[in-house]
Structures are given as C-alpha cells and as structure tokens.
BADOTI-885930 format. One record per residue (C-alpha): x, y, z; residue in one letter. Coordinates in pm, whole numbers, plus 50000, padded with zeros to 5 digits. Layout:
% residues N
> X|Y|Z|residu
> X|Y|Z|A
...
% end
This chain:
% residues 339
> X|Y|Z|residu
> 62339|30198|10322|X
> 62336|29849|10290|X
> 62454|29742|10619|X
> 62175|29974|10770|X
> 61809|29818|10882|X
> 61573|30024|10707|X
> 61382|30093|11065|X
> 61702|30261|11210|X
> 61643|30515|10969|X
> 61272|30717|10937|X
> 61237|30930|10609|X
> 61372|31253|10697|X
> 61132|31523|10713|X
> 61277|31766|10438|X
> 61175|31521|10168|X
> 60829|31609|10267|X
> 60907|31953|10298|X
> 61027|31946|09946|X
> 60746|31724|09771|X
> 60528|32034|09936|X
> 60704|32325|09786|X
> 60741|32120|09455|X
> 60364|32108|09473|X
> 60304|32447|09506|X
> 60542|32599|09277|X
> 60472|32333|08994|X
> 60789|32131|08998|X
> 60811|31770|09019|X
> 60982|31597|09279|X
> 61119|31285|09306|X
> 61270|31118|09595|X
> 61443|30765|09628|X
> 61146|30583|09781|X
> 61333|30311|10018|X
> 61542|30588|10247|X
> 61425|30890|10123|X
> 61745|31102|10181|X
> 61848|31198|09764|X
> 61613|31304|09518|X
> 61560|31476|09215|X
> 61354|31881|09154|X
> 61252|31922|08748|X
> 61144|32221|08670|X
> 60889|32282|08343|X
> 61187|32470|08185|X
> 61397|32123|08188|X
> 61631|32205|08432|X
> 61724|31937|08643|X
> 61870|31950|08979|X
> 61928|31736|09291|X
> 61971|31691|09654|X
> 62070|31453|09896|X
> 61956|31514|10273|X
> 62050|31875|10307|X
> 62302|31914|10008|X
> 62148|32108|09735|X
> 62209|32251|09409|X
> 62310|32558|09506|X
> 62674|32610|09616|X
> 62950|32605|09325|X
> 63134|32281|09392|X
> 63502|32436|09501|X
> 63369|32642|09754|X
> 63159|32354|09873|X
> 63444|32146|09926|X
> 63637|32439|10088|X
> 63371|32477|10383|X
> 63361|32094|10438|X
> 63767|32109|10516|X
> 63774|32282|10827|X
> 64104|32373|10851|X
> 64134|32508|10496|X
> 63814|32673|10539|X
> 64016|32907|10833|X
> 64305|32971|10652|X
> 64060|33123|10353|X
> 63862|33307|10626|X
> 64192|33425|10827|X
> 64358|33535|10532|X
> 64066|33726|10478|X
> 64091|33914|10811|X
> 63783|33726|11013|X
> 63896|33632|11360|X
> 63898|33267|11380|X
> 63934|32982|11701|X
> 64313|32928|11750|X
> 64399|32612|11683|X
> 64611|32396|11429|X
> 64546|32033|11228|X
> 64740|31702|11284|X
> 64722|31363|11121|X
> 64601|31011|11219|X
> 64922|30771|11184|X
> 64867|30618|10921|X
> 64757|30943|10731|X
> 65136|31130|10853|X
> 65334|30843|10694|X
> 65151|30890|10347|X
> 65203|31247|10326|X
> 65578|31210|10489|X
> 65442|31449|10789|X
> 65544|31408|11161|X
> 65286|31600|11271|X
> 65115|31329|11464|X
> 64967|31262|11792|X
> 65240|31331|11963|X
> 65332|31672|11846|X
> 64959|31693|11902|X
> 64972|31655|12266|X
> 65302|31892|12266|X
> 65070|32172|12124|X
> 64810|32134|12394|X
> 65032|32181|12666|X
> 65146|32509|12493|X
> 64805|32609|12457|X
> 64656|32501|12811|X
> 64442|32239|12866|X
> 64152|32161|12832|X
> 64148|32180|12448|X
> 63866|32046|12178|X
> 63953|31820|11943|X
> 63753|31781|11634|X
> 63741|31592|11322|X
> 63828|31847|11019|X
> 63564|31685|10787|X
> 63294|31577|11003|X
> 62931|31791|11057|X
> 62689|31802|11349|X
> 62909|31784|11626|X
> 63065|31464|11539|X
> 63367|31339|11757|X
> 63393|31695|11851|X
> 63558|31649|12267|X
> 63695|31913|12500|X
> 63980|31643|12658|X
> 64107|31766|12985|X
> 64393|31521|13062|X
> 64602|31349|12889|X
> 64513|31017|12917|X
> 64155|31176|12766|X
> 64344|31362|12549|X
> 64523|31014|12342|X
> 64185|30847|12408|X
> 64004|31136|12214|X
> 64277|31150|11908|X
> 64267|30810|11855|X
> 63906|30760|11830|X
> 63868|31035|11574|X
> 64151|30906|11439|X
> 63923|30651|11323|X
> 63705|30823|11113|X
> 63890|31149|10985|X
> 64220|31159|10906|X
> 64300|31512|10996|X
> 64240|31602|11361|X
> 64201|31959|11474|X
> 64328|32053|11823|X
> 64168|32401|11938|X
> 64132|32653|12193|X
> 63815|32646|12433|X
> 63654|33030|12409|X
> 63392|33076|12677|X
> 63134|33278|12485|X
> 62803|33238|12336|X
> 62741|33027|11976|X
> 62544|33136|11741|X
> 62433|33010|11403|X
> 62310|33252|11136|X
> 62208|33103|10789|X
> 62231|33310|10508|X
> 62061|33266|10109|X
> 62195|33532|09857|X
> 62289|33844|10114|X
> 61920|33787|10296|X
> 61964|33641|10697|X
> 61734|33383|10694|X
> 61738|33283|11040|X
> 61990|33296|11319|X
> 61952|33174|11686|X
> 62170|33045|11997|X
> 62285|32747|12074|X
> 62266|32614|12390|X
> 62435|32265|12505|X
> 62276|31963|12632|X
> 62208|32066|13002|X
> 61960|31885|13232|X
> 61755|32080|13575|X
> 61757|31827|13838|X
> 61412|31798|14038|X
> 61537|31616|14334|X
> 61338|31307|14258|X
> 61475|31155|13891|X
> 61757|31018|13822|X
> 61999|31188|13554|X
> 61922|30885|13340|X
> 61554|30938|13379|X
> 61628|31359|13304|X
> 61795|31227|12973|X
> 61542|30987|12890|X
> 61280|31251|12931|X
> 61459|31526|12715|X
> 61541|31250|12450|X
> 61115|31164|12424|X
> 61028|31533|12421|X
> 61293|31578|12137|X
> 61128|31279|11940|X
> 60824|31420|11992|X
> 60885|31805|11835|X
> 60966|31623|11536|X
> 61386|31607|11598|X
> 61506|31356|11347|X
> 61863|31316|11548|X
> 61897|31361|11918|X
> 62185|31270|12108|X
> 62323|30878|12249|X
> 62323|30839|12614|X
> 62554|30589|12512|X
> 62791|30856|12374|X
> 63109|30798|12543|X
> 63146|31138|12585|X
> 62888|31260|12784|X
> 62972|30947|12993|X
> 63362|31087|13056|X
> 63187|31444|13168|X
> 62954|31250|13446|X
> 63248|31066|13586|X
> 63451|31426|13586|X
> 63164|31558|13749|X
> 63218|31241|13991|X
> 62789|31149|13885|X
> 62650|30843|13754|X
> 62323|30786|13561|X
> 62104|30697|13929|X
> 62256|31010|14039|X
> 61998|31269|14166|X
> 62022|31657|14109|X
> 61898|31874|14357|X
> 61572|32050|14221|X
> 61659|32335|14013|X
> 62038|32222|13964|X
> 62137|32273|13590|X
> 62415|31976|13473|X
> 62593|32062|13145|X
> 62591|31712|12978|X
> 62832|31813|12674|X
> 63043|32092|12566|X
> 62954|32106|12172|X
> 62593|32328|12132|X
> 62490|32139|11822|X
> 62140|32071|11789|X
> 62212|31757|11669|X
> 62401|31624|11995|X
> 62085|31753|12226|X
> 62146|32124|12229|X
> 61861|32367|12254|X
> 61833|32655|12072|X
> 61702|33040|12139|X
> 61574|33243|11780|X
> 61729|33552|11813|X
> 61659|33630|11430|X
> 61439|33949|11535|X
> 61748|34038|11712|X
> 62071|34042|11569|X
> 62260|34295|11547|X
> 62361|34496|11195|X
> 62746|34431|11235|X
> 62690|34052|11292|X
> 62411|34060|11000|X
> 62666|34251|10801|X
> 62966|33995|10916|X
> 62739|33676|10850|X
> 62677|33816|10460|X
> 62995|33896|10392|X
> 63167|33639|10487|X
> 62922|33409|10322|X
> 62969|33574|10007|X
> 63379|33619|10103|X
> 63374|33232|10055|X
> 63207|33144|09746|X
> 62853|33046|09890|X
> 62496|33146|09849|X
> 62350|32956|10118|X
> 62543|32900|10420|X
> 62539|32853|10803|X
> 62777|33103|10989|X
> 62850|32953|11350|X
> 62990|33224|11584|X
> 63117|33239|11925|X
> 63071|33621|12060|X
> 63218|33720|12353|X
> 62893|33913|12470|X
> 62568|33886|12330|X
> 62441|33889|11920|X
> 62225|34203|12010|X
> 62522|34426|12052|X
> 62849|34487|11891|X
> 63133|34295|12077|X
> 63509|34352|12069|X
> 63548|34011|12060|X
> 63433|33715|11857|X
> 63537|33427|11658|X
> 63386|33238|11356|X
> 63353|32859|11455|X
> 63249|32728|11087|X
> 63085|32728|10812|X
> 62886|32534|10670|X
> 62746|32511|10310|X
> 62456|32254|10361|X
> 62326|32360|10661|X
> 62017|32113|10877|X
> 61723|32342|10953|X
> 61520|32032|11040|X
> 61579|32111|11414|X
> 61552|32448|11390|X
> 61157|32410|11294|X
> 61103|32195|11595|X
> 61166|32533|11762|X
> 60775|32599|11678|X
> 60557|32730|11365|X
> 60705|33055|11312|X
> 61064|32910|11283|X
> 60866|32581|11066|X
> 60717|32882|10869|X
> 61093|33007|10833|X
> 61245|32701|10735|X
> 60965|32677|10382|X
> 61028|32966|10281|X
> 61381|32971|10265|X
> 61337|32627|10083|X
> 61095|32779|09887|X
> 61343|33042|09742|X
> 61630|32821|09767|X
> 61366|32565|09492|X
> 61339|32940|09290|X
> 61650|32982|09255|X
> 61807|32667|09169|X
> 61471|32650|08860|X
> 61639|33004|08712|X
> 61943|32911|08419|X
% end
C-alpha cells in the first residue's frame, strides 16, 4: 500500500455499510482509518472477527483457498459431476522450470489450435475480471500469455461458450441475490464519439456509487476497437450497440439485470448445492446457461466461484438491491457473532 497515493484510493463503501450494521446490532466496529479496506467486528460475547475489503470471517480457510485456485476449484467441481468451461492450465516460464513442467506457452498455443480459436485466457488466481482476454490470433494470443504471465503464474486457456452469465450469491442454503451480467457495450447516437460514449458511461458509473469501473486505457478494449477496425473519434450510428469487452464483470464496466425474483428452482437448487458441495457458506456462483435462468436448460456451465464475493456494484443497481446487499451483511455479522 505504500507505493499507493492515498487519493487513488476512496474508502470503500462496505466499511460504512459495516460500521451501520455494527450499530444496529450492538457490535463494535473498527476499521483501519488511513485506507479503510481491513477492520475488525467484536461482539459483546468476546468474539472477535475480521475482514479485509470483501473477505470475511466466514468461509473455513481450505475451501477458501480452493475457490481462489481456479483450476483446482474445477477439478473439485468436475469430479463432482457439475459441467464446467473446457479448458486446461499452463505455466509462466519461469514458473515451468521450478516445477520441472513443459507445459508452457508453447504447448499453450498448441492447445488453442486444437480447441479453435478464439480462446480466453485468464489468470487462475486473479478476481474481477482481471487479465481475463478472448485472443483471436496468435500474435494476440503470445501477447495475452505473456502479460498475465506477469502477474499469475498459472495461465488458464479456455473455451468461449456463447450463453448468458449469471451470478447467484448464496449465505447458508438461502439465494441471496442473483442477476445477469451484461458486458461493457456502448449505443452509438450518431453525434459522440466512442471516447465521449465511454467517458459518459464511466461518470454515470461514478455517480451510482461504483467504486471500480473500467480503464479506457485497458489495452484490451483497445485490441477489440482496432478488430472492429474503430478508433476512439469514431462515431456509431444512433442506436448501434458496440461490445467494448468480452468478460461481463461488473467490475470491468458490465451492467447487470436482477433476475433474483426469477430464477429458476433447478438453478436455485444447483447454486446451493454446489456452494455447500465446496466447503462454503457464502459464495458467488457465476454461470453461463445456454438459454435463459428462468427455465431449465440442457446446457450450462459453472464459470467460478467465488468465496468473497463484491456486492458493492450490485447495490448501485438501485435501493431494493442496496436493501439486499444489508441484509445479507446483516446475517452474514449474525452469524460470524454465534461460537
């Protein structure tokens, strides 16, 4: 944190959240004062327990650790019997030569080809969207490796599945909340540019209270104009959509649609289970469905997990979902205050 200006960073919003519910339910609270992202809930009984940004008290450690690990977290959940994205993991250089593995970039490239391109390629520790890229040549393709090479050491090649994404979060066998996710897409009006369309979803982001929106710096999205041969003074005809990047999280711009009202039993029964299949209590469950969340569907995948999952964007989705988001923390706080 120490190489970080304090005004690049704003107090996230969930420390707030929590010095409320503290309040209410008699606990005391306390948060580090100078970033405001770990902190510490006592409750009258002397329990003590402790959270930093999203990561609570909650999970049991192993399983925890499991859902960060991509890749181990789908052979757990394929072993299991839940359909997951085909794909397999490969290792920066310098990571292969540690662990005496050829499985490098190389042999990463050889399994695209077999799959068909394009492919994602993801970091296998990395949350929010991250590095994730869906490459579509090869030169792309080494580009992509290496730069998540950079910050993970395992690299996940993966098959695109044109579907829907869904994220349902789950406390104890209860859905909390589940909703689409939608990419970063822009509707041209035939007057601004695509810069100005991105500068004007980025301010009404900011202004619903997001806490992280996406760069338009971010290489990527740059790489997906020049495919689309555009440029930021580009115009879009009025009422043209423009798909800006291929990962939905709400954290790299996408939008989201509650469908919490909606969901069908099997994927309410799926989300549960599988939640409790892996050792957690609370837990986001990202799907891709192959139809729509409403109905059953013959075909769907589980993206991830993920065992400390950001609501903060979620609420921006209005009061109802802001109204969601307390109470879950608010059972999440009665919980953890319970030896």
């Amino acid at each position: 944190m120490t190489k970080l200006k304090k005004s690049t960073l704003k107090q996230p919003l969930l420390s707030d959240l929590f010095k409320k519910i503290g309040k209410k339910l008699g606990v005391k609270v306390f948060v580090e004062k100078e970033w405001g992202m770990v902190g510490r809930i006592s409750y009258p009984n002397g329990i003590h327990r402790y959270f930093r940004i999203t990561t609570l008290d909650l999970n049991p450690v192993g399983a925890f650790e499991i859902a960060r690990d991509k890749d181990y977290a789908k052979l757990f959940m394929s072993n299991m019997g839940y359909p997951v994205i085909p794909g397999k993991k490969f290792y920066s250089n310098e990571w292969a030569k540690t662990i005496n593995s050829d499985q490098m970039i190389d042999r990463a490239w050889e399994y695209a080809k077999q799959i068909g391109l394009p492919v994602f390629l993801k970091p296998n520790s990395k949350s929010q969207g991250t590095g994730v890229a869906k490459v579509f040549t090869k030169t792309d393709f080494y580009q992509t490796f290496k730069s998540i090479a950079r910050i993970d050491n395992v690299i996940l090649v993966e098959q695109p599945i044109l579907g829907k994404d869904y994220r349902i979060v789950v406390l104890d066998r209860e859905i909390i909340s589940a909703y689409e996710r939608i990419p970063l897409t822009i509707i041209g009006d035939g007057k601004r540019t695509i810069l100005q369309l991105l500068e004007r979803k980025q301010a009404e982001y900011k202004k619903s209270g997001r806490e992280k929106t996406f760069l338009i710096t971010d290489p990527r999205l740059i790489k997906n104009l020049h495919r689309e041969k555009l440029a930021f003074d580009s115009i879009l005809p009025k009422g043209q959509s423009l798909q800006m990047l291929f990962n939905a999280n709400l954290s790299a711009g996408g939008t989201s649609v509650d469908v919490t009202d909606k969901i069908h039993p099997f994927f309410k029964k799926t989300a549960i289970n599988l939640t409790r299949d892996m050792g957690l209590r609370l837990c986001g469950v990202d799907l891709m469905i192959i139809g729509d969340i409403t109905m059953p569907a013959k075909i769907w995948y589980v993206i991830e997990i993920n065992a400390s999952p950001g609501l903060h964007h979620y609420a921006s989705l209005g009061k109802k979902q802001q109204d969601i988001v307390e109470n879950l923390y608010t059972k999440v706080f009665k919980v953890m205050g319970k030896k």
